[in-house]
Structures are given as structure tokens and as C-alpha cells.
N, C-alpha and C positions, 0 to 999 in steps of 0.2 A: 538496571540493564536497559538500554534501548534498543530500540530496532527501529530502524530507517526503511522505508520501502516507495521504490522509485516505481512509479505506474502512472498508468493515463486513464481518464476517466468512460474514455470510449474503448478501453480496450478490456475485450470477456475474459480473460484469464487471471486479472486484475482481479477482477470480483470474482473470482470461483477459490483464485490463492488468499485472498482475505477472510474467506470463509475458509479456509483450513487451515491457517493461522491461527484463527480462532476457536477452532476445534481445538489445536494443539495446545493453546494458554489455557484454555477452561480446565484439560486438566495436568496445567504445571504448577508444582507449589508455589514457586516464586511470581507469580501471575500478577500480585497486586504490586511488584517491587518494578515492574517492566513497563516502559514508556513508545509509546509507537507514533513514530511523525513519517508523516509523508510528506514523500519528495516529488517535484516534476517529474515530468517526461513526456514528450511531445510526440505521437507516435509519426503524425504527419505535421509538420510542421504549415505546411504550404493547401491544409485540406479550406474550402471557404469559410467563413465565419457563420452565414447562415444557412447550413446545407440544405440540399433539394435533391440532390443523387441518393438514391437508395446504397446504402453498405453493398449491398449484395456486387450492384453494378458494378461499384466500382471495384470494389477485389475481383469479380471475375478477371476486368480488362486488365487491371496489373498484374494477376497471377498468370492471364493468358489462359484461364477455364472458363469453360461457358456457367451460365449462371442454373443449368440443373445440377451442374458437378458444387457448382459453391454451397448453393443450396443442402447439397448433403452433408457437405464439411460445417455448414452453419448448424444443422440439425443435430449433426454430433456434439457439439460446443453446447447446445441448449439442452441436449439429454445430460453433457456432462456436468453443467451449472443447476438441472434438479437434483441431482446428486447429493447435493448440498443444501437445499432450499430453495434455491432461486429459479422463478420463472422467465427467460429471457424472451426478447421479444425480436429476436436479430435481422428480422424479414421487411421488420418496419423502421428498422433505425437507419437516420441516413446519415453520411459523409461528413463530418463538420470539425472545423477548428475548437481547439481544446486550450488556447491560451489564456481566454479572459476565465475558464474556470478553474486554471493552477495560480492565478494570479489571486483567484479569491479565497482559494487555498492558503497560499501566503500568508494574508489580507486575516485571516479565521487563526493560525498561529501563530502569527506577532500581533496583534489584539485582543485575543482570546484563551490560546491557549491548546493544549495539544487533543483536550476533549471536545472539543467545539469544531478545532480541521476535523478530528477522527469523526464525529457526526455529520458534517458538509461535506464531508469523501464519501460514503454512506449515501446521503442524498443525491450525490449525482452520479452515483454509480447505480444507484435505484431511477433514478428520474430516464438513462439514456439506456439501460437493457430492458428493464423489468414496462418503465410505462412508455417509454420510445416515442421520449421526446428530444429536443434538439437542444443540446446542453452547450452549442456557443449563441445561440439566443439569450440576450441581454436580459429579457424578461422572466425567461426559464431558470437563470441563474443569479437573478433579484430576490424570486418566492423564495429558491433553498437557500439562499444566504439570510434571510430576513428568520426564515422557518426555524436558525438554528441558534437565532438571538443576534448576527450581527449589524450596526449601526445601519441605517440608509440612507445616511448619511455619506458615509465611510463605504459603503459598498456603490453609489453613482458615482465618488469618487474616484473610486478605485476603474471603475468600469468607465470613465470617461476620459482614464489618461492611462499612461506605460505605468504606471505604480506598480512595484512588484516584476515587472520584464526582466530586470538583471537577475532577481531572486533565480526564475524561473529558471533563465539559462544558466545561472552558476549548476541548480541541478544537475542538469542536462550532463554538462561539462564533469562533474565529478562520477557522475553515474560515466563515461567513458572513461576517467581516470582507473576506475574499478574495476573495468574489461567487461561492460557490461555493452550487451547488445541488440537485447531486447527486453520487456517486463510482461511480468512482475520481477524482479531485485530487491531481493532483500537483505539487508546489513546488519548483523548483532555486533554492538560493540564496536564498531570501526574494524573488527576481526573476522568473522565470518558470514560469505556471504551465500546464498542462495537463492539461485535461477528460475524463474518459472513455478506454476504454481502446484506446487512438489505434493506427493500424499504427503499427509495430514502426519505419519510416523518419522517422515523425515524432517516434518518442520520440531515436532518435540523431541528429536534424537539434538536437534543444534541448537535447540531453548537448551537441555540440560548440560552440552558440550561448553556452549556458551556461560554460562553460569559457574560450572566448575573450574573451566579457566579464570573466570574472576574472581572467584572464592577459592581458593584453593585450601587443602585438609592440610594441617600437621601430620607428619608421619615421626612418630617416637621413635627413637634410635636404642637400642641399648634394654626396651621394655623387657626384656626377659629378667634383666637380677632385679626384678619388684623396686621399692626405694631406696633403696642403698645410699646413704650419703645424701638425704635431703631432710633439711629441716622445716618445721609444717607450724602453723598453727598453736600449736603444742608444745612446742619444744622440739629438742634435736635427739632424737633416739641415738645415744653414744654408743 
């Protein structure tokens, strides 16, 4: 079974839906048979590459709140992220472009493989709430890429040319094919998807939906007259 999930590395509900996710596999039986790759998604495409605006500012002035009202919506997002473990740090994180780290997203599962994205998603999701730092910083995004075994080769490369751009925006593009319109987005199977970062019961109510639509049970027809008319192992009871 796979799941696909379309998120961005600066966005909080990204990291709060990943951890309840992960609640919900720890305990699905089928947990070890399940593959999880990450998809782009750009929340700002046009944010700077190496921010200097605090978060905060700038969602005030786009939302049109002052920055005590964000403040409290921030503070709910960070009670709601210990919930689950994570200490977020959202009062220090600033504004910044997210495309050279889906590109080395990319870059982590067509060279590595889909445990090596799933730990570089991890690191920059820890690198931009929890220690708030600036995850389109080229430097920032060299350590986690190196930290999780990939080339350095391969990763200045990557970071010194479009390598990977199309990948990103094919994302993009298919995550709107799906009616999606914000993330977290999550996809089991190409079948069923799921919005946002759901409790923890609705994500293993759609691991198990998901599963049984792929396995489907035999239903015996006729099991009431015992074996009647079947020959076995043994012979044919005449």
C-alpha cells in the first residue's frame, strides 16, 4: 500500500499530520507492507529565498490581523504541535522560499530511496519549527542533506541548477488534479484521499478502508450444505 502526501516543509500542520500518521501505522497490522513518499507543494511560491520577515509579519499583513491576534493563532498551532511531541518555535521562524528543499526532496528519492526523502522531510521539518532555522538557506539545506547520507556532490549540484523543478511542479499540478487545496494531502492508493491533518482515528479508520479495498475477503456462497460435491485430498466421498 502507498500513501503519498503532498506538504511543504514550512507548513505546521504538515508536521503535526505526520505525527498522527504515525500514530495511526504504529498501530496498523499492515504497517510494515505500507510505503510513504512525499510530494511538493509550494505553499508560497514567490516567498524570498533567504527570508528576513518574521512568519508572524507576514501572515498578519496578508490575513489583514494584527500581529497580537496572529500571535494567538500561532500559540494555538504550538499547543496543538505538543500534543504530539513537538516543540515548535513559530515566533522565530521567518518567511522563506521552499523550493531548493522539495528539489532535494526529489534529489533523496530518485537516489536514495523513499527512507532517506522520509528522514530529509523529518530534518527539515525539525530544522524550520522546532530549531527555526531558515530552510531555503543553501547552507541549512547542505547539513540535512549530507546528515541523512546524500552525495555532496549531488546535493551542490542539485542546488546550483533547476535539477528537479519539473519534478516539483508536476507535484504541484497533480495535487490540483485531486481537488486539493491546501496540505497536508494525503493519498492511499491513488484511492482515497485525506485533507489536513486529521485526528489520529481518522487516519487508521482509511489505512484499514484502504487495505481492505485492496485485499478483498472471499465470501462463500452456498456454506450452509457443508461439502457437498467436493472432492478433497482423499478422495471423493460418493
Amino acid at each position: 500500500m502507498e500513501i503519498e502526501i503532498w506538504s511543504d516543509v514550512v507548513c505546521p500542520w504538515c508536521f503535526i499530520g505526520k505525527r498522527r500518521l504515525e500514530a495511526a501505522l504504529a498501530d496498523f497490522e499492515h504497517a510494515d507492507e505500507v510505503q510513504v513518499v512525499y510530494r511538493s507543494f509550494e505553499l508560497d511560491p514567490t516567498a524570498p529565498q533567504h527570508g528576513h520577515e518574521k512568519t508572524l509579519t507576514t501572515l498578519a499583513r496578508k490575513y489583514g490581523r494584527s500581529e497580537d491576534e496572529m500571535r494567538g493563532m500561532m500559540q494555538h498551532v504550538t499547543d496543538t504541535a505538543a500534543e504530539v511531541g513537538l516543540e515548535f518555535r513559530l515566533l522565530d521562524n521567518v518567511h522563506t522560499n521552499t523550493v531548493d528543499a522539495h528539489r532535494l526532496l526529489h534529489l533523496a528519492l530518485a537516489e536514495a530511496g523513499v527512507e532517506t526523502q522520509r528522514a530529509l522531510k523529518e530534518r527539515l521539518l525539525s530544522a524550520y519549527f522546532e530549531r527555526a532555522e531558515d530552510v531555503g538557506d543553501h547552507a541549512v539545506l547542505t547539513a540535512e542533506a549530507l546528515a541523512v547520507g546524500l552525495s555532496a556532490e549531488r546535493v551542490a549540484a542539485v542546488l546550483g541548477s533547476d535539477e528537479f523543478r519539473r519534478e516539483v511542479w508536476a507535484d504541484v499540478d497533480q495535487a490540483r488534479r485531486y481537488g486539493a487545496t491546501g496540505v497536508p494531502f494525503f493519498v492511499i492508493d491513488a484511492a482515497f484521499g485525506i485533507s489536513g491533518a486529521q485526528p489520529v482515528e481518522v487516519f487508521s479508520s482509511a489505512l484499514q478502508q484502504a487495505w481492505d479495498a485492496s485485499h478483498p475477503t472471499l465470501t462463500t456462497v452456498g456454506s450452509d450444505q457443508g461439502d457437498a460435491g467436493v472432492c478433497g485430498p482423499d478422495g471423493c466421498a460418493i
